[in-house]
C-alpha positions in Angstrom: 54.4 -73.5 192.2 57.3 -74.4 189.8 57.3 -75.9 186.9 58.2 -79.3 186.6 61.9 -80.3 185.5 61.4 -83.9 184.8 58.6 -86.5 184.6 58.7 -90.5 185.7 59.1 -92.5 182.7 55.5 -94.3 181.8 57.5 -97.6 181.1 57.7 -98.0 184.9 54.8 -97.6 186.6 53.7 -100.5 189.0 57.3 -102.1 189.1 59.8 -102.4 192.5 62.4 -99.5 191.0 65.9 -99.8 192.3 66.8 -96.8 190.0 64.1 -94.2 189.2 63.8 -93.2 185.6 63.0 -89.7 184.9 62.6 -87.7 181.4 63.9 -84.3 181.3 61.0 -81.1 180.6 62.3 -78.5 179.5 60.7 -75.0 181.0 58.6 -74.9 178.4 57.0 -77.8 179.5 58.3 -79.9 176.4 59.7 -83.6 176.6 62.6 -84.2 174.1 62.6 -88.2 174.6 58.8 -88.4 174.5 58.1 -85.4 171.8 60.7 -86.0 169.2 61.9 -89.9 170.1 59.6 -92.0 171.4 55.7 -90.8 170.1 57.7 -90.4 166.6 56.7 -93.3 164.4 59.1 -92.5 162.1 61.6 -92.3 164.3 60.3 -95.1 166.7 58.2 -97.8 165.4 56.1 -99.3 167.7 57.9 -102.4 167.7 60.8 -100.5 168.5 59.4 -99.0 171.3 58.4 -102.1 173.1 62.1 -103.0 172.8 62.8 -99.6 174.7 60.2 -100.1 177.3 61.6 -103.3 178.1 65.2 -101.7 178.2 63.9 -99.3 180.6 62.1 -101.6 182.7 64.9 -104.1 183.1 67.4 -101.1 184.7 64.6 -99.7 186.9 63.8 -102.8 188.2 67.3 -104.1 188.7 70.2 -101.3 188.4 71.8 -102.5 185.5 72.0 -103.8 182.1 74.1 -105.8 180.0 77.4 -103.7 178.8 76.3 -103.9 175.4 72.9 -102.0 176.4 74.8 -99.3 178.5 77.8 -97.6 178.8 79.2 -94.2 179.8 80.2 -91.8 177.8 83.5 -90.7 177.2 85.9 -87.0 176.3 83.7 -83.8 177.0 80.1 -85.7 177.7 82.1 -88.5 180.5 79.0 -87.5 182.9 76.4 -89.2 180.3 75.6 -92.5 179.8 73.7 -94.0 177.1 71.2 -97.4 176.8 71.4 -98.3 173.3 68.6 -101.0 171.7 70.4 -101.7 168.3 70.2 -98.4 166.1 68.1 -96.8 169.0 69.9 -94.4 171.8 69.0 -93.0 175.2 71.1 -90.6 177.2 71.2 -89.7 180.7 73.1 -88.2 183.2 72.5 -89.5 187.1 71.0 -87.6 189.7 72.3 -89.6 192.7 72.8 -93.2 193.0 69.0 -94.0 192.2 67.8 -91.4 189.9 68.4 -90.9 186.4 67.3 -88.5 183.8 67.0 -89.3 180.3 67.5 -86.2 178.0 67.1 -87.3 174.5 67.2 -90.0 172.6 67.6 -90.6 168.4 68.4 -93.2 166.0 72.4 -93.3 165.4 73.4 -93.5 162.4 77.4 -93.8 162.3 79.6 -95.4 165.0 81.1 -91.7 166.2 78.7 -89.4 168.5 78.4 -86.4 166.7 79.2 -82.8 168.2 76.1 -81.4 168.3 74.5 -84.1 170.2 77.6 -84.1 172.5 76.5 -80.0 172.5 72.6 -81.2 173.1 73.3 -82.7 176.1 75.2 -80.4 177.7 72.8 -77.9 177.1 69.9 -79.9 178.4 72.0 -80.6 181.7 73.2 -77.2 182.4 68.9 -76.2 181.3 67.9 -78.7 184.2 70.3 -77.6 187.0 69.2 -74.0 186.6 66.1 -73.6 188.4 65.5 -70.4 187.8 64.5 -70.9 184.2 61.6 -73.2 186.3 60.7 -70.5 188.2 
């Protein structure tokens, strides 16, 4: 059996979803957005996280968000798209018209995105669509 690529998002269980969240495993069978973002208090603190949650809930559940909590990306990353709550950044790239997986997220720090994260999610993305490294 394959490994998994992605896993539902937790924040979402036991709603009506008109877009499926997803977080992106890589074939190690690590999560980025769960590991490093979201179960890191200093990153995350749980206050924070509740804000997230509710973020994620509110696009399941209803497909969109206000354009101050989500945007696409622009230049080299144009296929990304980001939920931001304040300092606090998700990205994903859509898998469909209903499916979304989140690669990452972080704390921003300046108003630019930086190269290497531009870099991160690429290489997340082009990690996902080869199965073979699932296999």
């Amino acid at each position: 059996m394959p490994k998994p690529r992605s896993k539902r998002s937790p924040f979402i269980e036991g709603i009506n979803c008109k877009v499926e969240i997803f977080y992106f495993v890589n074939p190690k069978g690590k999560c980025p957005v769960e590991d490093d973002f979201l179960n890191n208090f200093k990153e995350v603190t749980k206050n924070q996280k509740v804000k997230i949650a509710a973020l994620i809930r509110r696009y399941a559940g209803e497909g969109k968000l206000k354009d101050e909590q989500l945007h696409r990306l622009k230049g080299r990353v144009r296929d990304f798209w980001v939920i931001k709550a304040r300092q606090h950044r998700l990205y994903f790239f859509k898998e469909g018209n209903n499916r979304i997986i989140i690669t990452h997220g972080f704390k921003k720090q300046t108003d630019k995105l930086r190269p290497e994260e531009e870099d991160r999610m690429l290489s997340y993305r082009e990690i996902y669509n080869n199965l073979n490294l699932y296999k």
